[in-house]
Backbone as CSV, one residue per row, in Angstrom:
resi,resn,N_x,N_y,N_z,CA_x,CA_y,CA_z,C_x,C_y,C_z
1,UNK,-10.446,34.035,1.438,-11.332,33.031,0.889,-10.580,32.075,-0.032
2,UNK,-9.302,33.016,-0.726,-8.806,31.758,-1.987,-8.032,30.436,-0.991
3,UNK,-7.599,31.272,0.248,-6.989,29.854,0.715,-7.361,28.524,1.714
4,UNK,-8.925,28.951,1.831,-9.850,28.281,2.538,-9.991,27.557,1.532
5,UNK,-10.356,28.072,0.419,-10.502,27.001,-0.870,-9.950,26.046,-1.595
6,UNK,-8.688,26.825,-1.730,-7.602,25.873,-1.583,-7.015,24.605,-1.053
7,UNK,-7.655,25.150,0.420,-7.148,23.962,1.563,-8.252,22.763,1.284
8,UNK,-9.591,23.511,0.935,-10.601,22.281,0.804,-10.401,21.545,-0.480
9,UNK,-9.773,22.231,-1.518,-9.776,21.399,-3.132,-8.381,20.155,-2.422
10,UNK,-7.365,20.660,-1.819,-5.916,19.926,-1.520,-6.877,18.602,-0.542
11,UNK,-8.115,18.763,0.534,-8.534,18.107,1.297,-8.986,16.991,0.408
12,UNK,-9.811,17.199,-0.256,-10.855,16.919,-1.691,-9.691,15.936,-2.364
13,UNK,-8.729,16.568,-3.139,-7.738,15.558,-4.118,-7.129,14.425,-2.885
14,UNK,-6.797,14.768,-1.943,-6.340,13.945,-1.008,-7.405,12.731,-0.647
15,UNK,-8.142,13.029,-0.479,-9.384,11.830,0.170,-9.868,10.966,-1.230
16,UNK,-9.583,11.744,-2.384,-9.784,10.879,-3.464,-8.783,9.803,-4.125
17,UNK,-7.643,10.403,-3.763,-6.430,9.393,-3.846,-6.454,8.347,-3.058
18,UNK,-6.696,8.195,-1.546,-6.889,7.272,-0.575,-7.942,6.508,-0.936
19,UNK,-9.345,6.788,-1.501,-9.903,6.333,-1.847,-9.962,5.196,-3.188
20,UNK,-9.754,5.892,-3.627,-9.635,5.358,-4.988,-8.524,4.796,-5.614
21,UNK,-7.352,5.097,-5.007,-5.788,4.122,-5.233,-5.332,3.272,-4.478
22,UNK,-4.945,2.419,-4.826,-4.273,1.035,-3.542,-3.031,1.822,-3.183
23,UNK,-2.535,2.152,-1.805,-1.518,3.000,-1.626,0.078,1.954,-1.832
24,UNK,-0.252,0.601,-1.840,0.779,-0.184,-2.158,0.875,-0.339,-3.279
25,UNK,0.185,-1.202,-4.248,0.592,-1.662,-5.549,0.201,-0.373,-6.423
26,UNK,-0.580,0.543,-6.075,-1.047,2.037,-7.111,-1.609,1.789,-7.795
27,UNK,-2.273,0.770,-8.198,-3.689,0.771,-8.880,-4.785,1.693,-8.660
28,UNK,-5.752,1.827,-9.380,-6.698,2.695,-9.007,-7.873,1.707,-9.433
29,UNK,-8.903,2.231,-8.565,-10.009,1.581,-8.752,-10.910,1.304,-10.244
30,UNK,-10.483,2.284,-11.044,-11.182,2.092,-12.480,-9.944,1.309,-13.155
31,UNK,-8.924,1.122,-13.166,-8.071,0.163,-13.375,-8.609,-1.251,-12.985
32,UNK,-8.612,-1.311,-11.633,-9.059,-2.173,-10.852,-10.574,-3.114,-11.602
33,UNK,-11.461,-2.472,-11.649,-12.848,-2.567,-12.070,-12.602,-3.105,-13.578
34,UNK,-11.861,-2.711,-14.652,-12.141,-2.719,-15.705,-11.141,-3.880,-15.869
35,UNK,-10.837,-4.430,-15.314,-10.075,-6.215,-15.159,-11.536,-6.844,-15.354
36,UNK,-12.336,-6.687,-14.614,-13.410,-7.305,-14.442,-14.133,-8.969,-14.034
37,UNK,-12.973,-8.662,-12.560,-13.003,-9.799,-11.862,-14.511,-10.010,-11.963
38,UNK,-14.894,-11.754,-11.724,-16.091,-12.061,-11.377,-16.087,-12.504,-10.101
39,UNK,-15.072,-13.433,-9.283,-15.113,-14.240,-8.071,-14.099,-13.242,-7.365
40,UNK,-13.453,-12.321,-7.666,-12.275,-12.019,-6.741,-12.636,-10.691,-6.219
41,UNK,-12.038,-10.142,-5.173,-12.315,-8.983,-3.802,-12.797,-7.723,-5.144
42,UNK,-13.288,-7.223,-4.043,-13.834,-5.552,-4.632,-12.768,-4.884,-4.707
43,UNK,-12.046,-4.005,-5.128,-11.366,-2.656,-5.139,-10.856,-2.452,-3.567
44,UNK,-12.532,-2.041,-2.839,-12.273,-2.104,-1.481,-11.773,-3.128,-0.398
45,UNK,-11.734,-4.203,-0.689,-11.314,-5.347,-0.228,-10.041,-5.508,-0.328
46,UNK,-9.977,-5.260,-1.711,-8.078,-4.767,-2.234,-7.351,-4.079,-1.557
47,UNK,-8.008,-2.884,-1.501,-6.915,-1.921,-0.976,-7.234,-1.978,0.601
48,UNK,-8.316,-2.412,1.441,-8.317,-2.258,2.659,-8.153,-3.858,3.335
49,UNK,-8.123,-4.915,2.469,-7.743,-6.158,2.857,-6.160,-7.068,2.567
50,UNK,-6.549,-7.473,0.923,-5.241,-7.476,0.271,-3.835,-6.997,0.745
51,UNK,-4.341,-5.367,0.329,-3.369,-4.528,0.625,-3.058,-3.835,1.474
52,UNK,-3.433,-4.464,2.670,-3.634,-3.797,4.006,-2.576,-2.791,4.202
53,UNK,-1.966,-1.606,4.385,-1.038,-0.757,4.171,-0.514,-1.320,5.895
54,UNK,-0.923,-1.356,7.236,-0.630,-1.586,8.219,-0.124,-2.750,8.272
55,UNK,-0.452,-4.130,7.410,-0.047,-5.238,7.629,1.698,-4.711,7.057
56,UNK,2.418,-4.418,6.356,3.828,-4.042,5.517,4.154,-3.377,6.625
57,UNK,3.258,-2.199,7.279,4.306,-1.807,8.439,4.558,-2.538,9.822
58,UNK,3.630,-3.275,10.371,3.822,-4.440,10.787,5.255,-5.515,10.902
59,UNK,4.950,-5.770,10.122,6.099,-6.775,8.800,7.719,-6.073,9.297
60,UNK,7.808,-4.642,8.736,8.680,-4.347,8.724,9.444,-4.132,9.997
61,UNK,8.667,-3.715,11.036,8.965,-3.250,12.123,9.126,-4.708,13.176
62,UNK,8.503,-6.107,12.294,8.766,-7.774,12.771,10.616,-7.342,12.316
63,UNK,10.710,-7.725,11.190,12.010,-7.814,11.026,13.079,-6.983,11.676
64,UNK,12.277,-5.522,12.103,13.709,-4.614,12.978,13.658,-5.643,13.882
65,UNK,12.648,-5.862,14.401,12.889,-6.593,16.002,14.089,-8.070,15.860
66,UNK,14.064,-8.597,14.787,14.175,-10.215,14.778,15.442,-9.904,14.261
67,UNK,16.302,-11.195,15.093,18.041,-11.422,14.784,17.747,-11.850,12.974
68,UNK,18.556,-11.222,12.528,18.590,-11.236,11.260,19.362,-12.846,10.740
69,UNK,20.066,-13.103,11.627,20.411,-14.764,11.416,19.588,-15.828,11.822
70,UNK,17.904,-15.592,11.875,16.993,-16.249,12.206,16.035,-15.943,11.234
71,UNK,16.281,-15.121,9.979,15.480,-14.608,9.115,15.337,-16.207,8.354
72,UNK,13.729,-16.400,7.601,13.363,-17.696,6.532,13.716,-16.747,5.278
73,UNK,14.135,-17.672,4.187,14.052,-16.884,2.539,13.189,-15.796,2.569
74,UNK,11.933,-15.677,2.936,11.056,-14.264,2.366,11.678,-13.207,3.113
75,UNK,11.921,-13.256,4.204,12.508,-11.973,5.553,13.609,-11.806,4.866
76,UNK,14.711,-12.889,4.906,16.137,-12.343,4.343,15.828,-11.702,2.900
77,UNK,14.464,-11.801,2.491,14.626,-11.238,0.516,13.885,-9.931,0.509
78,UNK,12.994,-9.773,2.179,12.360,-8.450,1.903,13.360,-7.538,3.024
79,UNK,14.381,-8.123,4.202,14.973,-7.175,4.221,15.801,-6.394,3.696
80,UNK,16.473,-7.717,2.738,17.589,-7.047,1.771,16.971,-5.809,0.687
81,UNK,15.962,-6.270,-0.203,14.780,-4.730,-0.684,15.314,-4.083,0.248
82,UNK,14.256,-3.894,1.348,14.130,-2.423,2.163,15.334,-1.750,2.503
83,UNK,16.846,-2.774,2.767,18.089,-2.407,3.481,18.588,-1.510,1.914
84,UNK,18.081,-1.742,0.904,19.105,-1.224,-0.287,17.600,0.029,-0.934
85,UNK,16.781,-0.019,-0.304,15.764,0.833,-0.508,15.296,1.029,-1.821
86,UNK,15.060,-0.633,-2.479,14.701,-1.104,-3.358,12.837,-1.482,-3.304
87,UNK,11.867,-0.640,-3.164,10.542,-0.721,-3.217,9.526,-1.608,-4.295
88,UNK,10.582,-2.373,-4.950,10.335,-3.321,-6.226,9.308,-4.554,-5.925
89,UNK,9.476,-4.927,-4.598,8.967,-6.011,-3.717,7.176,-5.462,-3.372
90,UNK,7.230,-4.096,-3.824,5.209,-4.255,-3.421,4.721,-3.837,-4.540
């Protein structure tokens, strides 16, 4: 029983982190909230629009594909980040 329980509290903290944290910038939603935008996205909008986590992998997997001597300023400045595994850029 303790490790059925277990598995559900680890299920539980897990779904609350996804929920409630932007998995890019790490904000959390009561962070988020207590800015107290009036005109700008919800929390949820944030983390599932904004911060689309699929759009970065996207992105990244553009630049494996693309001759790197065809990169514009932002590509050559976010491959160099990722090539030196510098995460400073999200």
């Amino acid at each position: 029983m303790d490790t059925f329980s277990e598995l559900r509290h680890e299920a539980h903290e897990r779904h609350d982190v996804l929920t409630n944290s932007c998995f890019v910038c790490g904000i959390t939603r009561a962070a988020y909230e207590d800015l107290g935008l009036q005109h700008g996205p919800t929390f949820d909008q944030h983390r599932d629009e904004v911060h689309n986590v699929w759009n970065y992998v996207y992105f990244y997997l553009y630049l494996q594909r693309k001759d790197p001597t065809e990169y514009n300023g932002v590509e050559s400045y976010v491959s160099t980040m990722l090539r030196e595994k510098n995460l400073g850029l999200f």
